[in-house]
N, C-alpha and C positions, 0 to 999 in steps of 0.2 A: 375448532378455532373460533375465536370470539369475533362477531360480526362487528365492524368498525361504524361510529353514528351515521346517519346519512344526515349533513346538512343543506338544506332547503334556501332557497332564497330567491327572491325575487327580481328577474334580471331588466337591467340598466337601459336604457337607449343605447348605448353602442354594444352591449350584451346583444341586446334584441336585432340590431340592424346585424352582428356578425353572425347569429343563428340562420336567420334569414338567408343573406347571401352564400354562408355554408351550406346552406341544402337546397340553394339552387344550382351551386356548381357542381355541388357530389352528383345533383340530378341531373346534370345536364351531360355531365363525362360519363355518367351509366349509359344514357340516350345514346350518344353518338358511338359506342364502342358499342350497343347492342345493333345499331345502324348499320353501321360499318362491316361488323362481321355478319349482319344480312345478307348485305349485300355482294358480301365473297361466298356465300351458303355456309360459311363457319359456325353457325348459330344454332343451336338443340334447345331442346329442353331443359336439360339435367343443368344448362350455362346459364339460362336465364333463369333458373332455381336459383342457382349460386348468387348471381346477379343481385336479385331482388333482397335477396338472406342479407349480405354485407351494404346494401345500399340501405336497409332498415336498420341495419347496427352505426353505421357511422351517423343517421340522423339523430339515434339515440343517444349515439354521445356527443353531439352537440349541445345536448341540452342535459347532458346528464344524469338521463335517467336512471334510475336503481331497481332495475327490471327484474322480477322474479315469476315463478310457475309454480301452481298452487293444482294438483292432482295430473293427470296421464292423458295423451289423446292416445286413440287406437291405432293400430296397424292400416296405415293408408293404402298402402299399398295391395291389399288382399283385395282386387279385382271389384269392389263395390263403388258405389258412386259414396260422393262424402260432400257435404254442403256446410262450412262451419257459419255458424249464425250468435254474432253476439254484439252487445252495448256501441251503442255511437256516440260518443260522448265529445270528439277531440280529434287532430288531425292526425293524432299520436296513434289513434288503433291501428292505422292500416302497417307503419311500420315495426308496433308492439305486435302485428298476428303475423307478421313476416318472420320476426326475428324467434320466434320460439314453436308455433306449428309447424310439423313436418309436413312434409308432400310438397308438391309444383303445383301450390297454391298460388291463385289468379282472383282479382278482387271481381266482383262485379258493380260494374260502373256506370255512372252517369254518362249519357251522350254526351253531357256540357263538357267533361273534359278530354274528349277525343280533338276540341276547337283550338287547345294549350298548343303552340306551336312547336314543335321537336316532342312535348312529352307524347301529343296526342298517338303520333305514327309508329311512338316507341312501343305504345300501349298494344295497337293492333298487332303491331310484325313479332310482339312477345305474349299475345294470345290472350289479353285480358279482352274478355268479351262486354261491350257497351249495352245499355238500355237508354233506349227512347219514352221517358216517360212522359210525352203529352200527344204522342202519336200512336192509337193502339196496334193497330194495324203495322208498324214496326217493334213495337213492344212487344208483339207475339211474336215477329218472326228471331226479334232478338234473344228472346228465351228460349226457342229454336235450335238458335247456334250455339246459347248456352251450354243446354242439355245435351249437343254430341259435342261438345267440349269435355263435359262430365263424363261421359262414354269412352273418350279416349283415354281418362287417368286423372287431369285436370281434376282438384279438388277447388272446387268454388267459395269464396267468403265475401258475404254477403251483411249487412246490416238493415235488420228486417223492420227496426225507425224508417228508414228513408232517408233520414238527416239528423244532422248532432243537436242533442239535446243538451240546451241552454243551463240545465241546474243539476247533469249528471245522472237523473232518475230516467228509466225508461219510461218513454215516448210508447202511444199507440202502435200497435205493429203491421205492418201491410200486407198483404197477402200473395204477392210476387213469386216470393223465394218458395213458399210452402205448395204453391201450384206445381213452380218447377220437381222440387223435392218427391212430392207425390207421385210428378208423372214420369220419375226418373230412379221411384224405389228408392231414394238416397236415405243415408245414413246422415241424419244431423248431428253435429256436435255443437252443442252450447257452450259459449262464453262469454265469462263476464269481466269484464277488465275493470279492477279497482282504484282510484286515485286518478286516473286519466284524463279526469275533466280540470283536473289542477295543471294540470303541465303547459294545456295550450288552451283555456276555456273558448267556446263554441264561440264564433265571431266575435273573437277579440284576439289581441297582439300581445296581449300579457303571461308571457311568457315564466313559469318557474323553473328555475333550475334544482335539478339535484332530487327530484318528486320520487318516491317510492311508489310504484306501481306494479299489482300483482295479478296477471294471466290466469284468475280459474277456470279450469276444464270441467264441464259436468258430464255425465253421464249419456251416453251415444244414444239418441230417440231412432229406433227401427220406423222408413215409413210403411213398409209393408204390413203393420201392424194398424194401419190407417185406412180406411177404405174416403174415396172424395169426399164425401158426404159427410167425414168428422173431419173436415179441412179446422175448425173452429177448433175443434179440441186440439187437435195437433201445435195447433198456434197458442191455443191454453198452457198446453202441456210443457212448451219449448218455454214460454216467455217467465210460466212459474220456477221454472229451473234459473232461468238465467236471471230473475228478480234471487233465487236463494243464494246464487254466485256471488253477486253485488253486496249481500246482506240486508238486501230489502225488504220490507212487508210483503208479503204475499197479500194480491189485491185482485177483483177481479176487472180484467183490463176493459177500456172502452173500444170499441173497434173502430178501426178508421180504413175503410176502404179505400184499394188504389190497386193499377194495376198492376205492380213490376216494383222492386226492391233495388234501390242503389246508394251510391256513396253521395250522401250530401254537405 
């Protein structure tokens, strides 16, 4: 069948204020019904998988995206830890890596929005694990509870930037997520999301509707294949994959030390 045009455009003031308020109230009825049935012990895992999957689709079409998947993730489920680590470009990745990776994937977060009033309690009591990144000393203990996060099944996604980058190109990358990885044996999986930073660019409210955007999966980095001490390569390794996703030059990166990996 012949794929029909995607048209693009760029949406309106009253475009923009209905996107808005449509994904605060989508967001806000997920909160209170994952709340709710907390608080009766109604609540599993496998429900706030489901949750999360249709809460990232309906923001998608809010805005229209024309969402595609470009190569395979692995077998989650075969008893390994699994770390996916790709591009920050837009507010768009976190419900683009909901809506097309499998597993009871849980982002890894900034402390700053556990503060978001209803979303913060929803985040905890549905097991996305926070990072304190100006506190070390909480910053470890938070990677901590990460990692028996990862132990229990939890597949972790992570953006090893720190924060969205302004022009869509990768950003330095931190060293956070690839501690955790290391000290947890995980299995990385790179991606790189294409077109993303057109949909919602990085603080701004300009909004495009109707953006084709396409989910590459690269090839699963074993870290048991890593001993600490090629912490550097490992980071080499991930960021050259996920610069080929994008279609970028392969370049060699500048490092930007920090302690811990979140959503910025």
């Amino acid at each position: 069948m012949t794929k029909l045009p995607v048209f693009t455009e760029s949406a309106t003031l009253a475009r923009r204020l209905g996107v808005v308020l449509g994904s605060v109230l989508v967001t806000a009825g997920f909160c209170i019904d994952v709340l709710i049935r907390a608080a009766f012990r109604r609540l599993d895992r496998s429900r706030v998988d489901r949750y999360t999957r249709r809460w990232a689709v309906l923001l998608l079409r809010l805005v229209r995206m024309d969402l595609s998947v470009v190569g395979e993730a692995p077998d989650l489920s075969d008893g390994r830890r699994y770390i996916i680590l790709c591009n920050h470009a837009s507010h768009y990745d976190i419900p683009a890596i909901f809506a097309t990776m499998p597993g009871s994937i849980r982002m890894l977060a900034k402390a700053e929005l556990y503060r978001i009033p209803l979303l913060g309690i929803t985040m905890r009591t549905a097991e996305f694990p926070s990072i304190n990144r100006r506190k070390r000393t909480q910053a470890l203990k938070d990677l901590e509870r990460a990692r028996a996060m990862m132990e229990s099944g939890i597949v972790l996604w992570a953006a090893p930037e720190g924060t969205r980058s302004r022009t869509g190109e990768l950003l330095p990358f931190k060293k956070g997520c690839f501690h955790l990885a290391l000290d947890t044996d995980a299995v990385i999986i790179p991606v790189g999301i294409r077109g993303i930073s057109k949909v919602l660019p990085a603080k701004s409210w300009r909004f495009n509707l109707g953006q084709p955007v396409a989910v590459h999966i690269g090839e699963p980095i074993d870290t048991r294949q890593y001993c600490r001490e090629e912490l550097d390569t490992l980071m080499l390794d991930t960021r050259q994959q996920i610069q080929c996703l994008l279609g970028e030059a392969v370049a060699e990166p500048v490092e930007q030390p920090a302690l811990v990996t979140a959503q910025g």
